[in-house]
NUMARDREN-276355 format. One record per residue (C-alpha): x, y, z; residue in three letters; residue number from 0. Coordinates in steps of 0.2 Angstrom, whole numbers, plus 5000, padded with zeros to 4 digits. Layout:
<atoms>
c1=X c2=Y c3=Z residu=ALA num=NUM .
...
</atoms>
This chain:
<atoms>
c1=5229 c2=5115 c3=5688 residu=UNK num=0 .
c1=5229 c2=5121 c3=5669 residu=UNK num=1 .
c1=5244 c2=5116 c3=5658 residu=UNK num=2 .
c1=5252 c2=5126 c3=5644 residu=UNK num=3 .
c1=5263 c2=5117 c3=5631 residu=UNK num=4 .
c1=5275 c2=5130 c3=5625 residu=UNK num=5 .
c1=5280 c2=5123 c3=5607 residu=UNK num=6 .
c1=5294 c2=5131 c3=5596 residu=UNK num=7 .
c1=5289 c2=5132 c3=5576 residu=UNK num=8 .
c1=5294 c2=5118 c3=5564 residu=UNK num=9 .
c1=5310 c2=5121 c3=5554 residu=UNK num=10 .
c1=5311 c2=5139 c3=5546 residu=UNK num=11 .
c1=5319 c2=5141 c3=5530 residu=UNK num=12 .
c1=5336 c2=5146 c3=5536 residu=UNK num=13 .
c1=5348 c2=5151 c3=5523 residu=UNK num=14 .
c1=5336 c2=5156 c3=5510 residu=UNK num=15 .
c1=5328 c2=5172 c3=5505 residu=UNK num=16 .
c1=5314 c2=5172 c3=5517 residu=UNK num=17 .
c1=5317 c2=5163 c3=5535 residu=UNK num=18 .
c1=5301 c2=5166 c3=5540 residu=UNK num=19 .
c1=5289 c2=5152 c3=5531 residu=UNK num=20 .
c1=5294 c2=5133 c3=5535 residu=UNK num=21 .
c1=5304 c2=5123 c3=5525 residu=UNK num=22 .
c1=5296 c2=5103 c3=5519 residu=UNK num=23 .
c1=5304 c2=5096 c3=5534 residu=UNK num=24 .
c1=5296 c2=5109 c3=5545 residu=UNK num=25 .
c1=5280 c2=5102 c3=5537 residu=UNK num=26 .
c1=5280 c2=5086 c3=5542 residu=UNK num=27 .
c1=5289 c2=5090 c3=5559 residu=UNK num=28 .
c1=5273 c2=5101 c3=5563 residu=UNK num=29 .
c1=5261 c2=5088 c3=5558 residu=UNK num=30 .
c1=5269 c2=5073 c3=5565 residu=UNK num=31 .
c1=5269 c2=5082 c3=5582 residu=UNK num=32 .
c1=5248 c2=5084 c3=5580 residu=UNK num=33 .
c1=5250 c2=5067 c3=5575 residu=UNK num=34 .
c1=5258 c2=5063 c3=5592 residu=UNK num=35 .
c1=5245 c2=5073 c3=5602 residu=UNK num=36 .
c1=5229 c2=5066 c3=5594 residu=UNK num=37 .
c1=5239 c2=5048 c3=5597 residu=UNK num=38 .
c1=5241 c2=5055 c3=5616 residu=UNK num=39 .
c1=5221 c2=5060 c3=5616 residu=UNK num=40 .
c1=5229 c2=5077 c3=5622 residu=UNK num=41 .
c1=5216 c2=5092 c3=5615 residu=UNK num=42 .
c1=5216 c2=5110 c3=5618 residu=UNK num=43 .
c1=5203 c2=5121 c3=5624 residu=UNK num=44 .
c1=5214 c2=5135 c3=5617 residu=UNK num=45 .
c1=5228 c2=5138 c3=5602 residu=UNK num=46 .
c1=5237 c2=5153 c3=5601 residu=UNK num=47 .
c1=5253 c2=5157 c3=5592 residu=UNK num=48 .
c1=5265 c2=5172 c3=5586 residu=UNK num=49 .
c1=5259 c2=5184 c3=5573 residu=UNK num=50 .
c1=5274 c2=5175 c3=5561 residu=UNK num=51 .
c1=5272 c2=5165 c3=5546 residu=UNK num=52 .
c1=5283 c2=5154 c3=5552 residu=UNK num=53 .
c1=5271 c2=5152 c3=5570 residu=UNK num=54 .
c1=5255 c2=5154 c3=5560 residu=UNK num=55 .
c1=5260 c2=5139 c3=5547 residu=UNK num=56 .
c1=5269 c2=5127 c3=5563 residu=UNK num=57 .
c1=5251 c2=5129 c3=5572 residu=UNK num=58 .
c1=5238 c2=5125 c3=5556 residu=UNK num=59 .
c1=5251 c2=5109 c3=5556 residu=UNK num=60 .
c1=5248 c2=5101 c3=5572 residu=UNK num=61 .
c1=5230 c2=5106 c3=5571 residu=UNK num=62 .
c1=5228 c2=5099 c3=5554 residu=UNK num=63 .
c1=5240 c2=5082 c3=5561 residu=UNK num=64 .
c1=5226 c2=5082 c3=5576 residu=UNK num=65 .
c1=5212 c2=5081 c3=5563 residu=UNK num=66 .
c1=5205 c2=5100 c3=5569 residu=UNK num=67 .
c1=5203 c2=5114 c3=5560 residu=UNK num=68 .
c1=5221 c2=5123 c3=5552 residu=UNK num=69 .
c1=5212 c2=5138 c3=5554 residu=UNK num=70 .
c1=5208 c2=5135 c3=5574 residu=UNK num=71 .
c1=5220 c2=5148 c3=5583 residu=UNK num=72 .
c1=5223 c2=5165 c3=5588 residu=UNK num=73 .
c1=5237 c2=5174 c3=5585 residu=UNK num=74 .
c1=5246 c2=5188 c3=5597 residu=UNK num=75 .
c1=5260 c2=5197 c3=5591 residu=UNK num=76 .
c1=5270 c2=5196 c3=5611 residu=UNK num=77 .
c1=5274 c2=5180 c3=5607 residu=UNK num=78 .
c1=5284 c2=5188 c3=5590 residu=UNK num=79 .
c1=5302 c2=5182 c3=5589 residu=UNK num=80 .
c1=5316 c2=5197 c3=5591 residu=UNK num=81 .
c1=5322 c2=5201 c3=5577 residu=UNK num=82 .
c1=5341 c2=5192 c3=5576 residu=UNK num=83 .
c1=5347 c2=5199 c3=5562 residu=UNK num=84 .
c1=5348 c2=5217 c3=5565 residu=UNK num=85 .
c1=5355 c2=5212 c3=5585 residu=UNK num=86 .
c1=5369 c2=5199 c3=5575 residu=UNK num=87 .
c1=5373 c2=5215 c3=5564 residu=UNK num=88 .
c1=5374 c2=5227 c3=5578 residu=UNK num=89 .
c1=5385 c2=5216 c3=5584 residu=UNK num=90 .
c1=5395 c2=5214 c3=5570 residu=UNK num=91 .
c1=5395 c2=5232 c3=5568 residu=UNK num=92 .
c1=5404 c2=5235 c3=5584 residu=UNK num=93 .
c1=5417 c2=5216 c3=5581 residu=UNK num=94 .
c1=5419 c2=5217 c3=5563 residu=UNK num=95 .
c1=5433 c2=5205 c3=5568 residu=UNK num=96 .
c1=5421 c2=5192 c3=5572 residu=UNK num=97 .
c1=5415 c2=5194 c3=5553 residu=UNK num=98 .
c1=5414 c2=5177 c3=5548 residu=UNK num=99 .
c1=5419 c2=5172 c3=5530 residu=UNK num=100 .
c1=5407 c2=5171 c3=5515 residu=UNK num=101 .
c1=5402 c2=5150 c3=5514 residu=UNK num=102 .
c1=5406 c2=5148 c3=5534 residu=UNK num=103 .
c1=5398 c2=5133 c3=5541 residu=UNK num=104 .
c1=5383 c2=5136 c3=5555 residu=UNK num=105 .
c1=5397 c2=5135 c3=5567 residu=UNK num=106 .
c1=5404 c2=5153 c3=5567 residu=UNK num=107 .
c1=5385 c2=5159 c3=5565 residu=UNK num=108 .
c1=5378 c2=5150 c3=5581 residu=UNK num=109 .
c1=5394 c2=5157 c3=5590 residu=UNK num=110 .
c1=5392 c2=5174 c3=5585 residu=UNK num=111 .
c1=5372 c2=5174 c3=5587 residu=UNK num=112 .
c1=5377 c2=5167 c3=5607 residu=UNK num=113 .
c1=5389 c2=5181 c3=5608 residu=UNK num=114 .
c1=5378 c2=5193 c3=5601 residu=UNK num=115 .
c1=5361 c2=5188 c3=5611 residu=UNK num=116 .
c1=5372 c2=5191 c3=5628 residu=UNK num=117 .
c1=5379 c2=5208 c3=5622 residu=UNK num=118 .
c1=5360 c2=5211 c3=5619 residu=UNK num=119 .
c1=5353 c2=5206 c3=5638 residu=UNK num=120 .
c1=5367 c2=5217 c3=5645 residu=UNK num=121 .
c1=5364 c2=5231 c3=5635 residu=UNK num=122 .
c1=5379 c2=5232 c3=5628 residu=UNK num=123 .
c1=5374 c2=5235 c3=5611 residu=UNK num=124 .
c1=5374 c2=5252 c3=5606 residu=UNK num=125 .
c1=5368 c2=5254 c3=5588 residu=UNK num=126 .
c1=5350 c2=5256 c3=5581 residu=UNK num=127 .
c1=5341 c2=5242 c3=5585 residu=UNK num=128 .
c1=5320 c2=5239 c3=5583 residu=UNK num=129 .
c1=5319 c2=5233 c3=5599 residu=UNK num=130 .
c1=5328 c2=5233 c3=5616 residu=UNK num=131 .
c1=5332 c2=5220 c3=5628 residu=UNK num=132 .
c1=5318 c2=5227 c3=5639 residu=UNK num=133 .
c1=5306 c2=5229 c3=5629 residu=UNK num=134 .
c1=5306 c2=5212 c3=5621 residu=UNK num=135 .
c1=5308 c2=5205 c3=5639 residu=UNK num=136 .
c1=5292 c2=5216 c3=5645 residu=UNK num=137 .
c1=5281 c2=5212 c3=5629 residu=UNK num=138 .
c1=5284 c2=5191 c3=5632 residu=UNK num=139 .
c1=5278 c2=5193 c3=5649 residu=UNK num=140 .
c1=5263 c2=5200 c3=5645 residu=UNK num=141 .
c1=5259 c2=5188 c3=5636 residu=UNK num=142 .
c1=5261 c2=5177 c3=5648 residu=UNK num=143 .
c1=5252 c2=5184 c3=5660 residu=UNK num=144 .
c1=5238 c2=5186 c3=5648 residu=UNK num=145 .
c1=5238 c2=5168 c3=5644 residu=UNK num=146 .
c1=5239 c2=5162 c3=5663 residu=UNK num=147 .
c1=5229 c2=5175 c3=5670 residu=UNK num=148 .
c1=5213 c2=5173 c3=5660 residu=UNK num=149 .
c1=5198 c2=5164 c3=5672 residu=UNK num=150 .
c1=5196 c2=5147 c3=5670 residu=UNK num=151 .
c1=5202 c2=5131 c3=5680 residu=UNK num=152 .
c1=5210 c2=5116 c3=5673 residu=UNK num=153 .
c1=5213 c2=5123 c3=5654 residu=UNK num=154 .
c1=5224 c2=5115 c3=5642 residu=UNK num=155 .
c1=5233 c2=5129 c3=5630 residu=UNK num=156 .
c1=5246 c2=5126 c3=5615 residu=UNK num=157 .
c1=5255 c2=5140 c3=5613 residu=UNK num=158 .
c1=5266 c2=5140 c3=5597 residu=UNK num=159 .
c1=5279 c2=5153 c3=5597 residu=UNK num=160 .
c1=5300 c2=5155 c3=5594 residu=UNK num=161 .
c1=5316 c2=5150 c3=5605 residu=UNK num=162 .
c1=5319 c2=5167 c3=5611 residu=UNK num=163 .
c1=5302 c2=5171 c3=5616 residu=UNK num=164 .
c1=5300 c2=5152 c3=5625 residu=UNK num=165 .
c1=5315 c2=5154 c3=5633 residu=UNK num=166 .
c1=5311 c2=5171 c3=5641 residu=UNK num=167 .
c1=5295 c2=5164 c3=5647 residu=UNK num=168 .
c1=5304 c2=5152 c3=5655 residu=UNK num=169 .
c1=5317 c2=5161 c3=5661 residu=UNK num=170 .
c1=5304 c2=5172 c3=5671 residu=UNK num=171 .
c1=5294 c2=5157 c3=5677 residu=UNK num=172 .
c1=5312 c2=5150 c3=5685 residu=UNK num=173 .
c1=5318 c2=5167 c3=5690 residu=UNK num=174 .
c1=5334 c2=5166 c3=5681 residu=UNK num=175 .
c1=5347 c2=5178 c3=5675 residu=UNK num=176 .
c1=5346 c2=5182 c3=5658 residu=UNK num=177 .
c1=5360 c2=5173 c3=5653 residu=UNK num=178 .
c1=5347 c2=5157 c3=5656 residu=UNK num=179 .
c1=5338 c2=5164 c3=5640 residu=UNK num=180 .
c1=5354 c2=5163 c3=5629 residu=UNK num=181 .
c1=5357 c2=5143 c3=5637 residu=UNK num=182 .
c1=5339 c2=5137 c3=5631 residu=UNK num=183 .
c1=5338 c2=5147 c3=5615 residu=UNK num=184 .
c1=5351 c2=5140 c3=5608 residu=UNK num=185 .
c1=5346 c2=5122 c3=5616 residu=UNK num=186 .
c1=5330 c2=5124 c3=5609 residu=UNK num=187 .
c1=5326 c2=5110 c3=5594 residu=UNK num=188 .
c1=5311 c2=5114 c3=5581 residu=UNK num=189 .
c1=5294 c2=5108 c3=5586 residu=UNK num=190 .
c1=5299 c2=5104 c3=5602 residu=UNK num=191 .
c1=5288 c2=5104 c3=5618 residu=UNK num=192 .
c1=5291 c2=5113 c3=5635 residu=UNK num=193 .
c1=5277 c2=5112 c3=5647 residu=UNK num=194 .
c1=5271 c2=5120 c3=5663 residu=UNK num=195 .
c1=5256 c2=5119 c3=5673 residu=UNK num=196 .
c1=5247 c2=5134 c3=5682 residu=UNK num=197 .
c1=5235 c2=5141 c3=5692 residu=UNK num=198 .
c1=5228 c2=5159 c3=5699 residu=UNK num=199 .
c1=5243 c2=5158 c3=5711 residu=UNK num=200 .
c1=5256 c2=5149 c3=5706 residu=UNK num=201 .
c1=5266 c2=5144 c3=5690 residu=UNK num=202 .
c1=5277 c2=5129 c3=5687 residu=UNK num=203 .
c1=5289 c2=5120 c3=5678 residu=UNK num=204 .
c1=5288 c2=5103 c3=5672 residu=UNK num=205 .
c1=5296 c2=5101 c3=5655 residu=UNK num=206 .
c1=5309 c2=5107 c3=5643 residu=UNK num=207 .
c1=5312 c2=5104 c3=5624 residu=UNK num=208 .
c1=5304 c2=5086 c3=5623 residu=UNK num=209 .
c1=5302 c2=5079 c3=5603 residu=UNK num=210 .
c1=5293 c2=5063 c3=5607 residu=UNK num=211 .
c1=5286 c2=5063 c3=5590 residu=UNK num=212 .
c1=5305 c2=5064 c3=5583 residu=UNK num=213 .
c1=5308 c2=5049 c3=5595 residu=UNK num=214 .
c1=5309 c2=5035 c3=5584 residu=UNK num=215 .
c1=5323 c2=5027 c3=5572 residu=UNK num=216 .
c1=5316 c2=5031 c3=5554 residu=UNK num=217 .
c1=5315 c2=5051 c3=5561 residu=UNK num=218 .
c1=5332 c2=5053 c3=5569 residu=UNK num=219 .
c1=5340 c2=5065 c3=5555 residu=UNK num=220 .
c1=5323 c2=5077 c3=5557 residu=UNK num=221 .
c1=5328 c2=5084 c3=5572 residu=UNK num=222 .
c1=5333 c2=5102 c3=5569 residu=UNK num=223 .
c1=5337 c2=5118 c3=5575 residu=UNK num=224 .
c1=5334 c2=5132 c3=5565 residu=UNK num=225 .
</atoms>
């Protein structure tokens, strides 16, 4: 059987003017988890991440922890996140009673993100948007299939990408309603690791958002998600 290790990017820099690059912490999160592979003796005969800075950066990080080349991995634009911005303010446009107030903790932002990521699977939002539920669902499971369905028995593949993408991958592999891919997103810490193993005919689950190289005492306040 060939595994693939499906691994959400280090911390972004939520909050800032440009969410997509990681912040120091995502830094060192990325690299301790190389750290934790070459410790593991786990190598990859294949690297492929989102098209993202935040994807590009997370994946030179664990390749430069594993001692490899930063520069030794492909990049594939169906494992792009969606973009949550515009579906939060098409939400918002439709429940501007949901606004939340300038200075608001994460809290009201992780519910309406949730409420908002629903509203999306059901096609209930109604506004412009660059990307429907369908689409986005469609171009994540091609990527899949063109990661699982390339020749070649007993591979080992680190694919770095984003909660939303991962968790629709996952949601396919377990043949669960969409509402599954709302559950895990938001579950989904940075640089965490789910895992399946694979083969020509079958495709199966074997882990889900496991940080074993946050796993220790001096690292418990680097466990994020954003």
């Amino acid at each position: 059987m060939s595994e693939l290790f499906l691994v959400r990017h280090a911390q972004a820099s939520f909050g800032t003017d440009d969410y997509d690059r990681l912040s120091g912490l995502g830094h060192r999160q990325a690299r301790w988890l190389g750290e934790h592979f070459r410790y593991r003796e786990l190598d990859f005969d294949q690297v492929i991440c989102g098209s993202m800075v935040r994807h590009r950066e997370t994946a030179a990080d664990i390749l430069h922890g594993m001692g490899r080349q930063p520069t030794g991995f492909e990049t594939d634009p169906a494992w792009d996140e969606f973009d949550f911005q515009a579906i939060v303010s098409a939400y918002l446009e439709e429940h501007q009673e949901e606004m939340p107030t300038p200075g608001a903790s994460l809290a009201p932002f992780s519910r309406i993100l949730r409420a908002a990521l629903r509203a999306w699977s059901e096609n209930r939002l109604h506004g412009p948007l660059p990307e429907r539920w369908e689409q986005f669902e469609g171009r994540v499971r091609a990527g899949l299939g063109n990661v699982i369905g390339k020749k070649g028995g007993n591979r080992r593949i680190l694919l770095v990408s984003s909660g939303g993408a991962i968790s629709t991958a996952l949601r396919h592999v377990l043949e669960a309603p969409a509402s599954a891919m709302v559950q895990m997103n938001l579950q989904l810490r940075n640089s965490s690791v789910s895992h399946l193993f694979f083969n020509s005919k079958n495709i199966h689950f074997s882990g889900f958002n496991h940080v074993p190289h946050l796993d220790r005492p001096d690292r418990a306040g680097a466990v994020t998600y954003y």
